[in-house]
C-alpha positions as a Markdown table, in Angstrom:
| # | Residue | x | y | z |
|---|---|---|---|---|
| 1 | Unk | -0.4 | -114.4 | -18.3 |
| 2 | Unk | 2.1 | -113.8 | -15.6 |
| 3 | Unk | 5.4 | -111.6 | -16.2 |
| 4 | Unk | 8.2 | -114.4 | -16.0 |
| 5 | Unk | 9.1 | -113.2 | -12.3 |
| 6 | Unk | 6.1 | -113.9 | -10.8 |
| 7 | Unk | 5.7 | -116.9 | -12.3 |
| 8 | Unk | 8.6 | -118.2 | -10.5 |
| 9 | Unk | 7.7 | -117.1 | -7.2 |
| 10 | Unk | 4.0 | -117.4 | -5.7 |
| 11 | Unk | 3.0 | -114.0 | -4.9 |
| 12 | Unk | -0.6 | -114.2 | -5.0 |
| 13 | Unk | -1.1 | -117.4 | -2.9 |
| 14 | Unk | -4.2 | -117.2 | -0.6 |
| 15 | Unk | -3.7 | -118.6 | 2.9 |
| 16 | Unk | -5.7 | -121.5 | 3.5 |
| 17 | Unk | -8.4 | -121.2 | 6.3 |
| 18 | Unk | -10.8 | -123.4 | 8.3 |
| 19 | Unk | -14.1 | -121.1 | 8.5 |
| 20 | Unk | -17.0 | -122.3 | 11.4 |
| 21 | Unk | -20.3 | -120.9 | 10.9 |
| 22 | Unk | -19.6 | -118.8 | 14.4 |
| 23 | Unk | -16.7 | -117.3 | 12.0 |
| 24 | Unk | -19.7 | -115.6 | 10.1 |
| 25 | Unk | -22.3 | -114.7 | 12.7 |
| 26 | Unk | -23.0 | -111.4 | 12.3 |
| 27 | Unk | -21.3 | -110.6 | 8.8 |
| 28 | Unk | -24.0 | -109.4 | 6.7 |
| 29 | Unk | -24.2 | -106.9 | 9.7 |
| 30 | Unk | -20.4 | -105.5 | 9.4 |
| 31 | Unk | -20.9 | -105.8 | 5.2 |
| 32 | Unk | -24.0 | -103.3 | 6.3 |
| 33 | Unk | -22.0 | -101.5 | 7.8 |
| 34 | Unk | -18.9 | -101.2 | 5.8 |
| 35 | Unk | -21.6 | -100.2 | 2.8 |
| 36 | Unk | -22.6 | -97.2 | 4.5 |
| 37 | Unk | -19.4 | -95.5 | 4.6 |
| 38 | Unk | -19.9 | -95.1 | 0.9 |
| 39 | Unk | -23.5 | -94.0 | 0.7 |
| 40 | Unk | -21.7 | -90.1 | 0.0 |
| 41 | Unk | -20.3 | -91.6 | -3.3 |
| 42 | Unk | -23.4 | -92.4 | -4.9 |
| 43 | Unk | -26.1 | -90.0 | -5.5 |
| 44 | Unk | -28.6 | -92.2 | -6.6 |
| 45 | Unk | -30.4 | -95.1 | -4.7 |
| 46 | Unk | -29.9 | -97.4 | -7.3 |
| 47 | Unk | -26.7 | -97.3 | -7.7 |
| 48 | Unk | -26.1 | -97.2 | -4.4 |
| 49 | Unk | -28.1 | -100.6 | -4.2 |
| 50 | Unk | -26.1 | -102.1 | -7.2 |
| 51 | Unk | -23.0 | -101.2 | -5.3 |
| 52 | Unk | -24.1 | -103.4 | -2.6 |
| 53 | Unk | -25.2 | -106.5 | -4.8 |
| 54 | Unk | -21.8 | -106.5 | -6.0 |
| 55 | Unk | -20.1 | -106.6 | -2.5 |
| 56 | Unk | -22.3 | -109.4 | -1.5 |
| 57 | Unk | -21.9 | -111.3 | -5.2 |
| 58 | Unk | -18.0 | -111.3 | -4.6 |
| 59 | Unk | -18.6 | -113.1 | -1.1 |
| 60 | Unk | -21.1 | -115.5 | -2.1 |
| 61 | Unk | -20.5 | -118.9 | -3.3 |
């Protein structure tokens, strides 16, 4: 439930967008990427891996 504020004002609207498949190309790549940068933060494999899944899970369908 929203404090009475926000409700009045629409804060946490998400722009719309038109995504192409050549939007994409190349994604899983920069996620890669972007997943590495964390690899000091874990000092075990698995959870390093788990870490991943969940990046991927919150981009999938």
């Amino acid at each position: 439930m929203q404090p009475q504020y926000q409700a009045e004002i629409d804060t946490y609207s998400v722009p719309k967008m038109e995504l192409v498949k050549e939007d994409i190309d190349g994604f899983i790549v920069k996620l890669q990427g972007f997943h590495s940068e964390f690899a000091d933060c874990f000092e075990r494999e698995a959870a390093r891996q788990k870490f991943y899944q969940y990046m991927v899970g919150q981009f999938s369908g």
